[in-house]
C-alpha positions as CSV (number, residue, x, y, z in Angstrom):
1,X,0.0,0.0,0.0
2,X,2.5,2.6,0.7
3,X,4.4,2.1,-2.6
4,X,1.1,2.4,-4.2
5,X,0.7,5.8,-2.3
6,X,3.8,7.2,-3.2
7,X,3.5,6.3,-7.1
8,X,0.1,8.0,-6.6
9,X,1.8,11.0,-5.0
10,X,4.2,11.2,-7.8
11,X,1.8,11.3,-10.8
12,X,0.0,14.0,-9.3
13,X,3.3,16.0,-9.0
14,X,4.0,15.4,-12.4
15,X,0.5,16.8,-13.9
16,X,0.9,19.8,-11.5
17,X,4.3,21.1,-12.2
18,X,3.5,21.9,-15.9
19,X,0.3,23.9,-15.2
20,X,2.7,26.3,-12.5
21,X,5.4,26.9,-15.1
22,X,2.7,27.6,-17.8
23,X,1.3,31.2,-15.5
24,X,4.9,32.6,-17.2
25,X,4.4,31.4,-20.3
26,X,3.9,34.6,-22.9
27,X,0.4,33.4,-23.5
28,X,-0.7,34.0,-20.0
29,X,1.0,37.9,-20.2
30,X,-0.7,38.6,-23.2
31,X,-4.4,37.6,-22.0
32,X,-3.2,39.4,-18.7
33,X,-3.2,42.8,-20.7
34,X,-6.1,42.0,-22.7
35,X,-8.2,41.5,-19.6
36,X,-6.4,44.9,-18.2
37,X,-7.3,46.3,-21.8
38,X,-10.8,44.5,-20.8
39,X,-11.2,46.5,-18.0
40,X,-10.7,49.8,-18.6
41,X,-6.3,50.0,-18.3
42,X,-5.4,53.3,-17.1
43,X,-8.8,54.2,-16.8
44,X,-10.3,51.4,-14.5
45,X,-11.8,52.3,-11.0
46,X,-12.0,55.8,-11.7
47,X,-15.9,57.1,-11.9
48,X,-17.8,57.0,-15.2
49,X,-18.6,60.4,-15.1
50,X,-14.9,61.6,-15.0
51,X,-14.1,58.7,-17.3
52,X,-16.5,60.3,-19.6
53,X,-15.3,63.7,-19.6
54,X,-12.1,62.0,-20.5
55,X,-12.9,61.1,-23.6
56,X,-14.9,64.0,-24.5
57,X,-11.0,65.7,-23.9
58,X,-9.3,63.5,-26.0
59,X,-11.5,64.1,-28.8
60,X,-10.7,67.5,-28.8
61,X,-7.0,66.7,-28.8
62,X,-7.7,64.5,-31.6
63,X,-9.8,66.9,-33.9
64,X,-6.9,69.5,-32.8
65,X,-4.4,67.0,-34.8
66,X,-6.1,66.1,-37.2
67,X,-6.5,70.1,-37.9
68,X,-2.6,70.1,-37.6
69,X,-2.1,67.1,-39.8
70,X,-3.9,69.7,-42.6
71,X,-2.2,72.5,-42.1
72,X,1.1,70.7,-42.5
73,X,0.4,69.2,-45.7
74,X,-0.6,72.5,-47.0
75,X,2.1,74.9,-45.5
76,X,5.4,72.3,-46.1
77,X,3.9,71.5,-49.5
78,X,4.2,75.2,-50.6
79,X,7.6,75.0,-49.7
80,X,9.1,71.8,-50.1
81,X,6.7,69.4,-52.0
82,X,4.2,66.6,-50.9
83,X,7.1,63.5,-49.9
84,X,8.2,66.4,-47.1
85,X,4.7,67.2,-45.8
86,X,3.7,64.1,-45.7
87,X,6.5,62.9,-43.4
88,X,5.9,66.1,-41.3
89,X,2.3,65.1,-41.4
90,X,3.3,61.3,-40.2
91,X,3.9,62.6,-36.6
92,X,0.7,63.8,-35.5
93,X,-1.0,60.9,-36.1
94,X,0.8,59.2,-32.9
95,X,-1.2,61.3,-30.6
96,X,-3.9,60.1,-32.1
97,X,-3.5,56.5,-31.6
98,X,-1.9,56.8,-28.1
99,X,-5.5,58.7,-27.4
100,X,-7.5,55.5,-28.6
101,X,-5.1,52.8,-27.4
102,X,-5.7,54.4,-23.6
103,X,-8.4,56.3,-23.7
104,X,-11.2,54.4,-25.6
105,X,-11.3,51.2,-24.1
106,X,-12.8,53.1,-20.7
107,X,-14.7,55.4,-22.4
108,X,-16.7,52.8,-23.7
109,X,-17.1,50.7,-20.6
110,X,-18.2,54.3,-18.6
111,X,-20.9,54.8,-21.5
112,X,-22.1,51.5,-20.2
113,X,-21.7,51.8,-16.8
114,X,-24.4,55.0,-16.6
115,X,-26.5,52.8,-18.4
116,X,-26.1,49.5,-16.1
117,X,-27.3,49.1,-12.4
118,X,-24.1,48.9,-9.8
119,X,-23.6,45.4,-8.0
120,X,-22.9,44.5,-4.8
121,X,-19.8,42.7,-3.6
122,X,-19.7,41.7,-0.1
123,X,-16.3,39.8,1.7
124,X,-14.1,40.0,4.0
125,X,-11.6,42.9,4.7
126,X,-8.1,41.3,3.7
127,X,-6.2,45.4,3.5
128,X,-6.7,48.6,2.6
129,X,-4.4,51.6,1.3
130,X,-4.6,55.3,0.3
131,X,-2.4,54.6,-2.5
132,X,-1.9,52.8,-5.5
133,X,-0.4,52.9,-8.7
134,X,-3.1,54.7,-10.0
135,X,-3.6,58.5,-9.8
136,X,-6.0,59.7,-7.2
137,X,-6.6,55.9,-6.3
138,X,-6.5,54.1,-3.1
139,X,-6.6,50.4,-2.6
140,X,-8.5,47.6,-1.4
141,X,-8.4,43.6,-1.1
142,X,-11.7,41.9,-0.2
143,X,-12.3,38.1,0.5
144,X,-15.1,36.5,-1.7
145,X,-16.5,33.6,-2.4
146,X,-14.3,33.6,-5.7
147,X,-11.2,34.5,-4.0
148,X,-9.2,37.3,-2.8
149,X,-10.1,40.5,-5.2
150,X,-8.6,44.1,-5.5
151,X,-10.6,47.7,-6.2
152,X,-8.8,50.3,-6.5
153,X,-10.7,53.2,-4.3
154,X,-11.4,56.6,-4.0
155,X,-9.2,57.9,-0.4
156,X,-11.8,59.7,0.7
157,X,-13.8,55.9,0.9
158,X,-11.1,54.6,2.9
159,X,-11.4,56.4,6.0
160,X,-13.7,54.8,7.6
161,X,-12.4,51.2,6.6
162,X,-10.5,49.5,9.9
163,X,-7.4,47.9,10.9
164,X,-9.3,45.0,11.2
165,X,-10.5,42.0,10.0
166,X,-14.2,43.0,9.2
167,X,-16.8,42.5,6.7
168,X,-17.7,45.2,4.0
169,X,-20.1,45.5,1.5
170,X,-18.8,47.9,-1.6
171,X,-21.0,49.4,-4.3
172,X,-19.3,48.5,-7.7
173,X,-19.4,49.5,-11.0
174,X,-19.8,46.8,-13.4
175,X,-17.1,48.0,-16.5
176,X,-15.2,50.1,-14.8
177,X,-15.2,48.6,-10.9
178,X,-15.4,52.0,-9.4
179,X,-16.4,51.9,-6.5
180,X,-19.4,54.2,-5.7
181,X,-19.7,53.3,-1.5
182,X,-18.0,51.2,1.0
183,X,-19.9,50.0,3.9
184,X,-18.5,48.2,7.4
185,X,-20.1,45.5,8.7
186,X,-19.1,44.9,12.4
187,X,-17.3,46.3,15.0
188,X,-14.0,48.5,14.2
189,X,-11.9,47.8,16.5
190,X,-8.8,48.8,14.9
191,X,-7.9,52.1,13.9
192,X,-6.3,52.0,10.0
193,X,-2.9,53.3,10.3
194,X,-1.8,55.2,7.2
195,X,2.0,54.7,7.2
196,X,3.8,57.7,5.1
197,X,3.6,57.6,1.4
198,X,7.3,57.3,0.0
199,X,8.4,59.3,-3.3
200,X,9.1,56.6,-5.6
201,X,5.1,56.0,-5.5
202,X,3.4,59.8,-6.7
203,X,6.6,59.3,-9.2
204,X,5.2,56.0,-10.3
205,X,1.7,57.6,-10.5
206,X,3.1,60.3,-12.6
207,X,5.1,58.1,-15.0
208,X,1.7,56.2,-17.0
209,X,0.2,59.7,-17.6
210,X,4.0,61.2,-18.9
211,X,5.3,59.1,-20.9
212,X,2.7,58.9,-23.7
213,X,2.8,63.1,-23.5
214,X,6.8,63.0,-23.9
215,X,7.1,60.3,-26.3
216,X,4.0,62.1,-28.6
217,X,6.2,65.4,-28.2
218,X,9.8,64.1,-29.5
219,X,8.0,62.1,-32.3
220,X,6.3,65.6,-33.2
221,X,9.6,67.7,-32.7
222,X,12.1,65.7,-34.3
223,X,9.9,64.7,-37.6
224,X,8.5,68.2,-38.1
225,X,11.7,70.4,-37.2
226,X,13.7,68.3,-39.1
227,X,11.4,68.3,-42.2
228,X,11.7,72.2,-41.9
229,X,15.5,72.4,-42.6
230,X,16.5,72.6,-45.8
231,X,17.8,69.2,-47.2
232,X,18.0,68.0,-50.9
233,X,16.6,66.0,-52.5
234,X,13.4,65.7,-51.4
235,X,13.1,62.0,-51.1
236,X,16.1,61.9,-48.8
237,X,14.5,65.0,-47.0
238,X,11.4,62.8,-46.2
239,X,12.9,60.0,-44.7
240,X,15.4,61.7,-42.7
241,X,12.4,63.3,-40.9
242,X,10.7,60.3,-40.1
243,X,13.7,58.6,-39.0
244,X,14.5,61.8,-36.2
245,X,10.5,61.4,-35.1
246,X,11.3,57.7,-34.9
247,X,14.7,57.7,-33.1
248,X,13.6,60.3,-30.4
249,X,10.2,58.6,-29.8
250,X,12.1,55.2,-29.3
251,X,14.4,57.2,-26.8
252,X,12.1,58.4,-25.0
253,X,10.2,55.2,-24.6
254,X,13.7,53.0,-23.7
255,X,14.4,56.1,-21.4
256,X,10.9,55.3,-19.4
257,X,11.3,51.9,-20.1
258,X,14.1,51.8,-17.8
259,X,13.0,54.4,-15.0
260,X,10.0,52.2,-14.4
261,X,11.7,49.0,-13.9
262,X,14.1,51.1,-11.7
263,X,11.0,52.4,-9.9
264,X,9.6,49.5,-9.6
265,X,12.8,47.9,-7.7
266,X,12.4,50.2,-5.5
267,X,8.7,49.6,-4.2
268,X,9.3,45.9,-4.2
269,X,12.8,47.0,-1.8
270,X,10.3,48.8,0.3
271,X,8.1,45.5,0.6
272,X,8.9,44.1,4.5
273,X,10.4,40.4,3.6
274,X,8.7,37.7,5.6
């Protein structure tokens, strides 16, 4: 009997080990961002309303390039011929689809949240924090029935969450999760004890939000100053301009690239280690 346990023992270590080392796989990071994409990405937990007025924003910004993109082609075609505006014209585009890759996704899933009753989700208190990589965004973990599940919420709905161990019912969003009211159930025994907020984390905040800005700006200044200068031929002139947007955009991408895995070090440093 006990050889017969342990050959049983083994086979179900074998079938288990492949499904752990799978979670790494690429497969499982790429349906991890469509599922963030899913859910509103940078936009996600923050209220419809404001999610709205978002978008109605970035429109503007959008018509506003598309105005640019026109005048381009008209004033750098007077001077230096249609392969030179064009490739000045290139460069506003980007804003344009950095808009719609982070922008859209929420604004749809707010549109459907003012037309869709909020749930209820009711659980266990596992933490709570006034911060979180999101702007303007506090945290909370909660203990369902389906596991252990994260809102990110409004500070001024944390203050009268405990230290301890209670149960809470939240007001949720469907889309978008926000999180529209936090109740307590039970007795707070604990006061919540907000340690200090360190640096690293309103630079964190800051660094989604800046780097789509500064990598629109260098695309737009080094494609449309260098498509000003005089170069000959014009074919030559063209590229060279859309090579300078190019090159500075990837700079400044590798260049934020870098400070958020640096940042990032730094919160997980700031971690206690059990």
């Amino acid at each position: 009997m006990g050889k017969k346990q342990v050959r049983q023992v083994r086979q179900q270590i074998r079938k288990v080990q492949p499904k752990a080392a799978g979670s790494n796989a690429p497969g499982a990071t790429r349906k991890q961002r469509e599922r963030y994409v899913q859910s509103g990405g940078m936009l996600q937990g923050y209220a419809p309303g404001y999610v709205i007025r978002v978008g109605y924003f970035s429109l503007a910004v959008a018509v506003l390039c598309v105005v640019m993109i026109a005048l381009t082609l008209v004033l750098i075609h007077q001077i230096y011929g249609w392969p030179d505006a064009v490739a000045a014209a290139l460069a506003w585009i980007l804003p344009i689809a950095l808009l719609a890759s982070f922008v859209a996704p929420g604004f749809r899933l707010a549109l459907r949240d003012r037309r869709t009753e909020p749930k209820l989700v009711q659980g266990q208190l596992v933490g709570a924090s006034s911060v979180s990589t999101s702007m303007g965004l506090g945290m909370m973990m909660v203990q369902t029935r389906g596991g252990v599940e994260q809102y990110l919420v409004p500070p001024a709905r944390l203050k009268q969450v405990p230290g301890n161990q209670v149960n809470v019912v939240l007001t949720v969003t469907p889309n978008l999760k926000h999180v529209m009211s936090v109740g307590v159930m039970g007795q707070r025994m604990v006061g919540r004890v907000e340690p200090p907020v360190p640096a690293v984390m309103r630079r964190l905040q800051l660094l989604p939000v800046l780097t789509p800005l500064a990598l629109a700006l260098a695309a737009i200044l080094g494609d449309d100053v260098v498509a000003l200068l005089p170069i000959e031929p014009s074919a030559l002139h063209a590229v060279l301009a859309v090579l300078a947007g190019t090159a500075l955009g990837a700079a400044v991408y590798g260049v934020s690239f870098l400070l958020q895995r640096r940042m990032m070090e730094e919160v997980q440093a700031l971690v206690p280690k059990t």
